[in-house]
C-alpha positions as CSV (number, residue, x, y, z in Angstrom):
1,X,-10.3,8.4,14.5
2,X,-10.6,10.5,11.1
3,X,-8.0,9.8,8.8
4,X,-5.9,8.9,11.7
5,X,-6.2,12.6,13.3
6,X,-8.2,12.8,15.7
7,X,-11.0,10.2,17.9
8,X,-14.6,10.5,15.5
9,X,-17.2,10.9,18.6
10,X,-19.1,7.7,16.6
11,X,-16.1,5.5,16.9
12,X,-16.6,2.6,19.6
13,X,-13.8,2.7,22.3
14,X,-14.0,-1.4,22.5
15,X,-13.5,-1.3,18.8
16,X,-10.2,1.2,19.1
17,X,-9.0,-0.7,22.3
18,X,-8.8,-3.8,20.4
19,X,-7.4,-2.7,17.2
20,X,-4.4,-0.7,19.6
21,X,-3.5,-4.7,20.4
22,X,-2.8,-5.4,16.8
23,X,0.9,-4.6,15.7
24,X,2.2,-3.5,12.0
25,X,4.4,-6.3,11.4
26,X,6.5,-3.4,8.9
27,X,6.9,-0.9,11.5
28,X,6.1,-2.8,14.9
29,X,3.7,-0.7,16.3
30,X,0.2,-0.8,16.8
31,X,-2.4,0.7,14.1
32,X,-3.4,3.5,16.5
33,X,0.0,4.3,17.1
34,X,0.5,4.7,13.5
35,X,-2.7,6.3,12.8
36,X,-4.0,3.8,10.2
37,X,-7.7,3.8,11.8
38,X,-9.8,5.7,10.0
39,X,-12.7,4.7,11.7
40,X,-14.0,2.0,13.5
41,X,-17.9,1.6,14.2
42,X,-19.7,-0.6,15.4
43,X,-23.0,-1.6,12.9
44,X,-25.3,-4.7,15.1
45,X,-22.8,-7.4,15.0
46,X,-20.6,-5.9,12.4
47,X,-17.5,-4.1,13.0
48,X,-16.8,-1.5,9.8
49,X,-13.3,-0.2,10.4
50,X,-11.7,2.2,7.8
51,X,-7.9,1.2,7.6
52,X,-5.1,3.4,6.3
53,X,-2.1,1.5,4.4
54,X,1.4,3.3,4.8
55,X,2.2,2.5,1.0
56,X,-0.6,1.2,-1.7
57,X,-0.2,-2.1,-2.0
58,X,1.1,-2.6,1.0
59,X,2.6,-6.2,1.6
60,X,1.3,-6.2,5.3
61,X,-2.2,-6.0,4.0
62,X,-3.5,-9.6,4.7
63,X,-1.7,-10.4,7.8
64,X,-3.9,-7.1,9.3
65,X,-7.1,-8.4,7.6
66,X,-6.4,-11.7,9.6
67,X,-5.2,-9.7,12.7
68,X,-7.9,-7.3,13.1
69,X,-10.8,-9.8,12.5
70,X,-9.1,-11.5,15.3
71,X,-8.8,-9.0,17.9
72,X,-12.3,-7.8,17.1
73,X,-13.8,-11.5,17.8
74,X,-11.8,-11.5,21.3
75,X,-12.6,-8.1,22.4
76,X,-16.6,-8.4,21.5
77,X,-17.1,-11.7,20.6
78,X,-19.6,-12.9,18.0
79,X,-18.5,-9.9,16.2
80,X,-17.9,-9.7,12.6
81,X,-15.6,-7.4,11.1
82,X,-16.0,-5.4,7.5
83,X,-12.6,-3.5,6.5
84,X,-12.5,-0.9,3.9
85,X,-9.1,0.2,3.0
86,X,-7.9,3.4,2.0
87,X,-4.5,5.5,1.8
88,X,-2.5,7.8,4.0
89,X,1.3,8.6,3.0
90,X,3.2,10.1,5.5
91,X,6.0,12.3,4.8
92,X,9.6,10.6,4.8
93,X,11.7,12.5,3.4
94,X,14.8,12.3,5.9
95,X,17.6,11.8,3.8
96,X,19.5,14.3,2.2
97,X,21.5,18.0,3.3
98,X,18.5,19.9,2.5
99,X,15.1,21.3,4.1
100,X,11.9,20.1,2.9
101,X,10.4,23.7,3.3
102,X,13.9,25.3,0.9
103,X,11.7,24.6,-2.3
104,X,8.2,25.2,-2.2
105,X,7.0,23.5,-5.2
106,X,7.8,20.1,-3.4
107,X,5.7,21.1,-0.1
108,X,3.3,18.8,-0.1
109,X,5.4,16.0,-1.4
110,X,5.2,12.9,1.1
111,X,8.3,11.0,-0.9
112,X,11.0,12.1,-3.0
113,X,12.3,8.9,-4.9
114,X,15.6,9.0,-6.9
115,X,16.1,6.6,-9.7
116,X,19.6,6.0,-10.3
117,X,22.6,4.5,-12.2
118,X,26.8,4.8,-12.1
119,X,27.1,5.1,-16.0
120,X,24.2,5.2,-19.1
121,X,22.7,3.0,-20.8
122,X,20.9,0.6,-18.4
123,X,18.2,1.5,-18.9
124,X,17.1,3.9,-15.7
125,X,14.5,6.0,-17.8
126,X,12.5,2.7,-18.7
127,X,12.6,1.8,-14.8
128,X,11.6,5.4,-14.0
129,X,8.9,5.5,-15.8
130,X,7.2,2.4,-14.8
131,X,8.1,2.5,-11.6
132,X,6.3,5.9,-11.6
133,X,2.8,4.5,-13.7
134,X,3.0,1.5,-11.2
135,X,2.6,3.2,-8.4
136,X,-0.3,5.4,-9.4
137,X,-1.8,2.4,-10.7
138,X,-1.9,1.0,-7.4
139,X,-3.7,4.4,-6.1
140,X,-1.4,6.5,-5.2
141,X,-0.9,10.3,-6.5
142,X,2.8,10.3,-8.4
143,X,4.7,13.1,-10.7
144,X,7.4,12.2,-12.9
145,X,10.6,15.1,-13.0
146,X,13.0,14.0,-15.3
147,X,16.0,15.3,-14.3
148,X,18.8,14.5,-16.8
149,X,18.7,18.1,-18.4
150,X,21.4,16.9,-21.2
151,X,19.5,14.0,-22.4
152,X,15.4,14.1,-21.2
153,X,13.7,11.6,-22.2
154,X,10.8,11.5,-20.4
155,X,9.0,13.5,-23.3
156,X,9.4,10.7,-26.0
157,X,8.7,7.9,-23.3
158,X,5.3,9.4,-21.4
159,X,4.4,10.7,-25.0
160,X,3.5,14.6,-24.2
161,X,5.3,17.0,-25.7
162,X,2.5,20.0,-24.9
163,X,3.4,23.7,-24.4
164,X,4.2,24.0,-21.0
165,X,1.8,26.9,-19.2
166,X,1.4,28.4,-16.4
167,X,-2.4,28.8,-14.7
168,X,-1.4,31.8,-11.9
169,X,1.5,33.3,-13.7
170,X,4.1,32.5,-11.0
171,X,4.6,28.9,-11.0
172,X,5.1,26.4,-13.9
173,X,1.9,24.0,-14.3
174,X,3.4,20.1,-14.3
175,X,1.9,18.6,-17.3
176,X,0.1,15.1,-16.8
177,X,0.5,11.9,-18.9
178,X,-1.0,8.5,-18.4
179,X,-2.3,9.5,-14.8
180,X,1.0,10.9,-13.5
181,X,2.4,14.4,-13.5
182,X,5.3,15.0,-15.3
183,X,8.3,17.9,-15.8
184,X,11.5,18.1,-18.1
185,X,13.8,20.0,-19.9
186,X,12.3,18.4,-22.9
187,X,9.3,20.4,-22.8
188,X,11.7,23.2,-23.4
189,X,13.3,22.3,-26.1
190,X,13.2,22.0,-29.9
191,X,14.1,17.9,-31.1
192,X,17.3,19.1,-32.6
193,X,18.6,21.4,-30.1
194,X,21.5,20.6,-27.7
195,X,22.3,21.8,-24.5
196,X,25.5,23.3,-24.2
197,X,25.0,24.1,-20.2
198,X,28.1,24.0,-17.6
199,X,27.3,22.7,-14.3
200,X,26.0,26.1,-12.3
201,X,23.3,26.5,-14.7
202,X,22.2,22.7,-14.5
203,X,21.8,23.2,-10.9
204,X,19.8,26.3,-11.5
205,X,17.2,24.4,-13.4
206,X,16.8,21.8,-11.1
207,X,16.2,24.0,-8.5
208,X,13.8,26.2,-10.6
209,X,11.9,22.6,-11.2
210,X,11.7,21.9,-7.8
211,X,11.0,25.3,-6.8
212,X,8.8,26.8,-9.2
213,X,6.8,23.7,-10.7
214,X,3.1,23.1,-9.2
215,X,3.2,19.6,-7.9
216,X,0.8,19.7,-6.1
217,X,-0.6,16.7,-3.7
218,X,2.0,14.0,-4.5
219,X,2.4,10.6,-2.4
220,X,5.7,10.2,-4.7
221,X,7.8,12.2,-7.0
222,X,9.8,10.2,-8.8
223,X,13.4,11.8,-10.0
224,X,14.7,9.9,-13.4
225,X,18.8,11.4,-12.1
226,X,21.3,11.8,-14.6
227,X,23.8,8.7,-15.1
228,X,26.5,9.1,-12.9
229,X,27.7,10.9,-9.6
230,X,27.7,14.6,-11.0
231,X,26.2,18.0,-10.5
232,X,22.6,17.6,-10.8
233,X,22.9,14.3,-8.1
234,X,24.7,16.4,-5.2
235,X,21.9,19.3,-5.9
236,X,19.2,17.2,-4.7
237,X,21.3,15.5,-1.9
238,X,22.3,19.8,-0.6
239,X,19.2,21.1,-1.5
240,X,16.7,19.4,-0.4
241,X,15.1,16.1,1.6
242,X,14.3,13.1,-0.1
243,X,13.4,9.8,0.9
244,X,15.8,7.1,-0.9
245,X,17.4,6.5,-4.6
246,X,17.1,3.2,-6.3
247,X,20.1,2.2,-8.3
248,X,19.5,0.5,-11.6
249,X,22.3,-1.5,-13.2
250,X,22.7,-4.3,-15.7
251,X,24.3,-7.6,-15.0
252,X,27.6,-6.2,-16.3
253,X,30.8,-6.6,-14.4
254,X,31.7,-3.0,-16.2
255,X,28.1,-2.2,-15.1
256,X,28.6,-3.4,-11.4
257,X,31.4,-1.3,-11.1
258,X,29.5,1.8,-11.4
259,X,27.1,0.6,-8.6
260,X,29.8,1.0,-6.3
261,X,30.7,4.7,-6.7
262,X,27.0,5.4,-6.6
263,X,26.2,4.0,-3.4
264,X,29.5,5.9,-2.1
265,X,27.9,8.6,-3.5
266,X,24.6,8.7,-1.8
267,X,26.7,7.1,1.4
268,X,28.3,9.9,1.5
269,X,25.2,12.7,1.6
270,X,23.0,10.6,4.1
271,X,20.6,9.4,1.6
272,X,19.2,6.1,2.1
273,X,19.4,3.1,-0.7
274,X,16.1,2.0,-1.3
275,X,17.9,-1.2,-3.5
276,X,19.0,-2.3,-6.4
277,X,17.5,-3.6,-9.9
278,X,18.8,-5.8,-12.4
279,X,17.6,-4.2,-15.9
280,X,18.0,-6.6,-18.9
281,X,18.6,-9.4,-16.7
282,X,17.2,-12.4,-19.6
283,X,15.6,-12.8,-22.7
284,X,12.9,-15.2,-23.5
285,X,12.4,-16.2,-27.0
286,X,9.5,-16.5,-28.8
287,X,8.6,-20.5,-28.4
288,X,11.2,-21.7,-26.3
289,X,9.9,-20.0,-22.9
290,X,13.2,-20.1,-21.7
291,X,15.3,-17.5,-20.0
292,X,18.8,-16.2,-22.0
293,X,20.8,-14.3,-19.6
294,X,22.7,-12.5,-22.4
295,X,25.0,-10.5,-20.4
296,X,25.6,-12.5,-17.4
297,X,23.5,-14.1,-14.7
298,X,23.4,-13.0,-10.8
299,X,25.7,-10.1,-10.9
300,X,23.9,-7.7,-9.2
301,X,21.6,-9.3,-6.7
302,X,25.3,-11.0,-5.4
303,X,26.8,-6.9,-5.7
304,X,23.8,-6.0,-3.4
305,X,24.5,-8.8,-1.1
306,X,28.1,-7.4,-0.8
307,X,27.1,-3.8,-0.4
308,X,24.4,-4.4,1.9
309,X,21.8,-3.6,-0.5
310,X,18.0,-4.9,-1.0
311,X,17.8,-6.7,-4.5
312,X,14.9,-5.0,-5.8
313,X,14.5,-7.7,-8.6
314,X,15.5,-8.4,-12.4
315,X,13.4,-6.6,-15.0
316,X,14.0,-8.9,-18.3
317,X,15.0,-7.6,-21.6
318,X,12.2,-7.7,-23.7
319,X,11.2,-5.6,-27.1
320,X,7.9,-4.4,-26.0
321,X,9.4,-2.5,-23.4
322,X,11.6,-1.0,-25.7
323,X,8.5,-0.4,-28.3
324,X,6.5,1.0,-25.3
325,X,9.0,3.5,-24.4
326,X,9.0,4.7,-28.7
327,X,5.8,5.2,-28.7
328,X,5.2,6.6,-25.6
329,X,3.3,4.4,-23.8
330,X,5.3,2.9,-21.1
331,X,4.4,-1.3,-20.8
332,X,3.1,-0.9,-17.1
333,X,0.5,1.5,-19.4
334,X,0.1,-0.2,-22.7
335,X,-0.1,-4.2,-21.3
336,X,-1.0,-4.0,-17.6
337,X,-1.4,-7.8,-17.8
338,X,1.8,-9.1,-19.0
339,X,4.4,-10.7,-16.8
340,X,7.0,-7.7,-17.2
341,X,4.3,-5.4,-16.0
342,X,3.7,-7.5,-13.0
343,X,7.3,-7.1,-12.5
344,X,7.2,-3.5,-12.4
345,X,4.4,-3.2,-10.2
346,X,6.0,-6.0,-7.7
347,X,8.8,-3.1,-7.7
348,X,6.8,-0.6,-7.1
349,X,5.1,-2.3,-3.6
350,X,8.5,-3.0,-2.5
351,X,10.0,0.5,-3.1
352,X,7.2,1.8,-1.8
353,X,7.4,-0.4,1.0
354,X,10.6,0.6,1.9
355,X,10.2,4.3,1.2
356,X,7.6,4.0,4.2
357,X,10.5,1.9,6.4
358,X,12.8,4.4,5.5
359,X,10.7,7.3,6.4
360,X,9.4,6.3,9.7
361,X,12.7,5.2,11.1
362,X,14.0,8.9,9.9
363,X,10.9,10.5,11.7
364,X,12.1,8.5,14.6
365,X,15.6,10.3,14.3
366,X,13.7,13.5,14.1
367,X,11.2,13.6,16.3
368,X,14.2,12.4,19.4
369,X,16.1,14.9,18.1
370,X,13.1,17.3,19.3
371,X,11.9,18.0,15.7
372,X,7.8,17.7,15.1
373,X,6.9,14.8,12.9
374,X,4.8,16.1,9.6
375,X,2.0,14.1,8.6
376,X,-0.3,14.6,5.6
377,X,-3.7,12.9,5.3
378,X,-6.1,12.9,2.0
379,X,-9.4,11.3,1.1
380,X,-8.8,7.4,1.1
381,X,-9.1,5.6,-2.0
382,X,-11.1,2.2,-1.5
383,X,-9.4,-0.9,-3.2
C-alpha cells in the first residue's frame, strides 16, 4: 500500500497477507484494515515495512514492533523484519451539531480538540498550550486558536504578538510560534484595551476564526475555550464537528463542582470527553523532593471515577511553568527534559490516543449510518 491508499505494485503479497493477521490492540482491527501499511517489501531476507501510527506516540507502538516481526518470521520464515514508522491522522471529528465542511478554514483539520474548564483560574491556558507544543513535538502538525475572546492569552504565553496579515487577501494567515500555528483575539488588540462584546458578536468571531483563518494541514487544532458553559462553548458544539474536550480542574471541592456542569454541558451537545486533568495537583520544594498537595489530594481523579471520566493525570504546581508562560516560552518548549514536561507530553500521547479512539468509533457511527468515511494521508515523518 501507499500511505495506506492503495496496493504499491512492489509490495510483496506474503508480506501484506501476514501483516493482515496482526490486530491493533487500540482499535482491534488488523493493520490493513486500518490502513497503517505504508509499504511492505521484501529486500533478500529483510522485510522493510513502512508503518502508519494513528496518533504520534502512539502507546501501541511496541506491541506492533513485536507483533509484526512475528507474523513476518511465520509467514516466510528466516525472515527479518526492518520497520520504519511514520504518521497518518485520520479525520475524527464526530462529535458536535455541526458539519465539518460549514467552515472552511478547518477543512483539512483531522482533530478538533477543546481544552476546557467549569470556572477560571485553573489554569486551562498553561495546559493548552503545552498540550498543543507536545504534540508537535512528537511529530505531529498542531495550530493553537485561543478562543477566550475576553481574556486571550495565548499572545503573552506563545510569545508572538506580530501583525496579523493576510498572503491572498481573503483569508487571515495563522501566525506560527514555537513550531505550532496559532490565532487569537490578542493579535487584535492593543494591551490596554477591553472588550466590551455581548454574546452575538463573540460568536461572530469565532466563526470568522474558524472560517476565514488559513489553517492549513493540521493533525490537531487545539481550542484554549473560555472558562465556563457559555456562548463561545455552544458555538463550537452547533457549528461545527470536533473530536473531544478535555476538562482541566484543580483539586478543589469548589473546583470539582464546576467539572460537573461542564461535562453536562458537552453531554448534552454529543461531544465526547477525552478526560480530565488535575492542574496544580502538588508542590515539591526545593531540597525536600517531597510532594505538598496544597489544595487537596485525589479530588479529581476520584470526580472522574464518578463521572465516568478518563483521569488524564496531575500536572504539579511548579514556578517554572508559571515563568514559562511570562515569558512566553511554554516549559514543554523552554525545558523539554524536566519531569513536568514529561508530564505534558505523557498527556499529550494519551489525548491523542483517545482522540484516535474516539474518532474511529464515530466513523464507525457514520459510515453504518451510510455516510463515507474521510481519510487524509501526508508524507510520513520517521521517528
Amino acid at each position: 500500500m501507499l500511505f495506506g491508499n492503495k496496493v504499491s505494485q512492489t509490495d510483496d503479497p506474503r508480506l501484506l497477507q501476514a501483516l493482515g493477521t496482526v490486530v491493533d490492540p487500540e482499535l482491534n482491527k488488523s493493520l490493513t484494515d486500518l490502513e497503517m501499511v505504508g509499504h511492505a517489501q521484501l529486500d533478500g531476507d529483510t522485510a522493510r515495512i513502512l508503518l502508519l501510527q494513528g496518533s504520534p506516540g502512539s502507546p501501541t507502538k511496541d506491541a506492533l514492533t513485536e507483533a509484526v516481526g512475528k507474523a513476518v518470521h511465520a509467514a516466510i520464515p528466516g525472515t527479518k523484519t526492518a520497520i520504519q514508522w511514520g504518521l497518518n491522522v485520520p479525520n475524527g471529528r464526530f462529535g458536535g451539531g455541526g458539519s465539518v465542511e460549514d467552515l472552511p478554514g478547518t477543512d483539512d483539520v483531522a482533530h478538533i480538540i477543546l481544552v476546557a474548564s467549569g470556572k477560571g483560574g485553573v489554569g486551562k491556558s498553561t495546559v493548552a498550550s503545552n498540550l498543543a507544543i507536545a504534540l508537535s513535538r512528537l511529530g505531529a502538525q498542531v495550530g493553537l486558536m485561543d478562543a477566550d475572546i475576553y481574556g486571550p492569552s495565548v499572545p503573552t504565553m506563545l510569545g508572538q504578538n506580530g501583525d496579523v496579515t493576510s498572503a491572498d487577501g481573503k483569508t487571515i494567515d495563522a501566525l506560527s510560534a514555537h513550531g505550532i500555528k496559532l490565532m487569537s483575539m490578542g493579535f487584535f488588540l492593543e494591551p490596554d484595551k477591553a472588550m466590551i462584546w455581548r454574546g452575538p458578536m463573540l460568536t461572530s468571531a469565532v466563526k470568522q476564526f474558524l472560517r476565514d483563518v488559513a489553517w492549513g494541514h493540521l493533525d490537531y487544532l487545539v481550542v484554549d475555550l473560555p472558562p465556563g458553559t457559555g456562548d463561545v462553548q455552544l458555538t463550537f458544539a452547533q457549528a461545527l464537528k470536533v473530536t473531544g474536550a478535555v476538562i482541566v480542574s484543580t483539586p478543589q471541592d469548589v473546583a470539582l463542582a464546576d467539572v460537573i456542569r461542564a461535562k453536562t454541558m458537552f453531554d448534552t451537545v454529543n461531544i465526547p470527553i477525552l478526560g480530565l486533568v488535575e492542574n496544580m495537583s502538588y508542590f515539591v520544594c526545593d531540597g525536600c523532593d517531597k510532594k505538598h498537595y496544597i489544595f487537596a489530594h485525589g479530588g479529581a481523579k476520584e470526580a472522574a471515577r464518578r463521572m465516568d471520566m478518563d483521569f488524564l493525570g496531575e500536572v504539579p504546581l511548579l514556578p517554572a511553568v508559571r515563568e514559562g508562560g511570562d515569558r512566553g516560552i511554554p516549559i514543554v518548549q523552554a525545558e523539554p527534559d524536566s519531569p513536568v514536561a514529561r508530564t505534558f507530553v505523557q498527556l499529550a500521547r494519551d489525548v491523542a490516543s483517545k482522540a484516535r479512539v474516539v474518532g474511529a468509533v464515530g466513523a464507525e457511527a457514520e459510515a453504518s449510518k451510510g455516510a463515507s468515511k474521510v481519510g487524509r494521508a501526508r508524507l510520513p515523518i520517521v521517528n
